[in-house]
C-alpha positions as CSV (number, residue, x, y, z in Angstrom):
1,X,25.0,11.6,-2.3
2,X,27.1,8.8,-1.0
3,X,25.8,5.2,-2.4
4,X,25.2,4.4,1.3
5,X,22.6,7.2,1.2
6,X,21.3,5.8,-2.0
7,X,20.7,2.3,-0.9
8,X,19.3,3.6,2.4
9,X,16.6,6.1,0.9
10,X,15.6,3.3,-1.7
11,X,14.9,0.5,1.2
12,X,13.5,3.7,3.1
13,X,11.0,3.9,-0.2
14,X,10.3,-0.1,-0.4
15,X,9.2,-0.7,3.6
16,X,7.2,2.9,3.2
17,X,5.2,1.3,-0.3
18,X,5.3,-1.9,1.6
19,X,3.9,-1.0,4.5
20,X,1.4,0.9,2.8
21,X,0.2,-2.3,0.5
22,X,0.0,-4.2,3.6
23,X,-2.6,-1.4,5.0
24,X,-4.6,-1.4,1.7
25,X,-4.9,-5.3,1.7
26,X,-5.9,-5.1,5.1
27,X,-8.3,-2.7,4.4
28,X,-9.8,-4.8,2.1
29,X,-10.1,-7.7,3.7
30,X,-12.7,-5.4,6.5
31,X,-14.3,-4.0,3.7
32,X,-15.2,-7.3,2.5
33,X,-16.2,-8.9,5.7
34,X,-18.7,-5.7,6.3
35,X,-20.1,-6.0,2.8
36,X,-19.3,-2.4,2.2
37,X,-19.4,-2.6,-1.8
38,X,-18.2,1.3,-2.2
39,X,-15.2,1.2,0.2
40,X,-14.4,-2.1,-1.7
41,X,-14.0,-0.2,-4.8
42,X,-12.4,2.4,-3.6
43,X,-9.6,0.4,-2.3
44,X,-9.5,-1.7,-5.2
45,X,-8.8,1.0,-7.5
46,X,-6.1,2.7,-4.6
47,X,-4.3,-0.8,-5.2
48,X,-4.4,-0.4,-9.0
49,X,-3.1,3.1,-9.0
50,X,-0.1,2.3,-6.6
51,X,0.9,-0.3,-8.4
């Protein structure tokens, strides 16, 4: 694979994790305002596991 194709699929891989932590904190922040203690631990430990 050309290093173009490299570089591309590995910012491809950063906005897609990204994107995905900005979802989670999100998320959170709803879960919080509700008060909804189990969805709040879910996505407390779906943040720990993705790093």
């Amino acid at each position: 694979m050309s290093q173009n194709r490299l570089q591309n699929a590995r910012k491809s891989r950063e906005a897609h994790r990204a994107n995905i932590q900005r979802s989670l904190e999100h998320r959170l922040q709803v879960a919080r305002a509700k008060g909804d203690e189990q969805l709040i631990r879910q996505l407390e430990a779906e943040m720990r596991y993705s790093g």
